[in-house]
VMD Tcl script that draws the C-alpha trace (Angstrom):
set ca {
  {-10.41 5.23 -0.66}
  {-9.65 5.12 3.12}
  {-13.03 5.67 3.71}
  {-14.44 3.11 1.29}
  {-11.91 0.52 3.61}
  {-13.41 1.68 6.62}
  {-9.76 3.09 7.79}
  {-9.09 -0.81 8.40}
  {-5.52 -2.36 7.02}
  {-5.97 -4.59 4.58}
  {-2.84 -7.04 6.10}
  {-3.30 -6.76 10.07}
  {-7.11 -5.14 10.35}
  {-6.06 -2.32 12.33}
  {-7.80 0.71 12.19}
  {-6.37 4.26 12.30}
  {-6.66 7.44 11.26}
  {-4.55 10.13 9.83}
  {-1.16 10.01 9.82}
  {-1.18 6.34 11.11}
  {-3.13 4.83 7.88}
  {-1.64 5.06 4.23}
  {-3.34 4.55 1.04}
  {-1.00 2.41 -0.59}
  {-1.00 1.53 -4.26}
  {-1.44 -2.40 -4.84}
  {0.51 -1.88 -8.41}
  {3.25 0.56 -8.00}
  {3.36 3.94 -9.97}
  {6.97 3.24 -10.88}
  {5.30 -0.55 -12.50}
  {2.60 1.12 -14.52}
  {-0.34 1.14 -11.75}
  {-2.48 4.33 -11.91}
  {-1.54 6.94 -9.38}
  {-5.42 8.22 -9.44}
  {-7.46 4.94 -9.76}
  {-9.23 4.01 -6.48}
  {-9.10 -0.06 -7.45}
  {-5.15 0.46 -7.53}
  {-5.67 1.38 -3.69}
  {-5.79 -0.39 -0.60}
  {-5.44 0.85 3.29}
  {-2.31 -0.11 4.91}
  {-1.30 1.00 8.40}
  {1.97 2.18 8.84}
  {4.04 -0.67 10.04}
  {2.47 -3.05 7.04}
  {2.80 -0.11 4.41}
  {6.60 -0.05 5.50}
  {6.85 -4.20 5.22}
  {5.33 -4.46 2.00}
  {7.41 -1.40 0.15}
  {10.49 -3.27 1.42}
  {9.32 -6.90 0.14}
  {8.55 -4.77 -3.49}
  {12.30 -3.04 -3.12}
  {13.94 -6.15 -2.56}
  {12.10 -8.04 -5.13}
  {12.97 -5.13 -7.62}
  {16.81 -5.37 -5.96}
  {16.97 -9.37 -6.63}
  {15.19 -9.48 -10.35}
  {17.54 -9.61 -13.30}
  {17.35 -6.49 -15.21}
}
mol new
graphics top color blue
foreach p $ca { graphics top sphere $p radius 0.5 }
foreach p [lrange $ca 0 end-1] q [lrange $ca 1 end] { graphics top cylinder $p $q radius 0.2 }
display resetview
């Protein structure tokens, strides 16, 4: 999937490699998206992989239940 990307962040258009670029589900595991399925996936770098998990957390934390 990274390489399908080009290794570029989806949010900023960074590109990095390793460590520094996460394949982040777009629907997360814990809201029914599909842990294995490549069009759940986008490239995120770090930093914007770490700002979109919190927006999702404190959506989660403000929703009614």
């Amino acid at each position: 999937m990274l390489n399908r990307c080009n290794w570029a962040c989806v949010d900023c258009g960074r590109v990095a490699y390793g460590r520094e670029m996460h394949a982040d589900h777009v629907v997360p595991i814990r809201e029914g998206g599909e842990r294995y399925d490549v069009a759940n996936g986008e490239a995120r770098c770090v930093a914007c992989h770490g700002r979109k998990t919190r927006q999702e957390q404190n959506a989660t934390a403000q929703s009614p239940s």
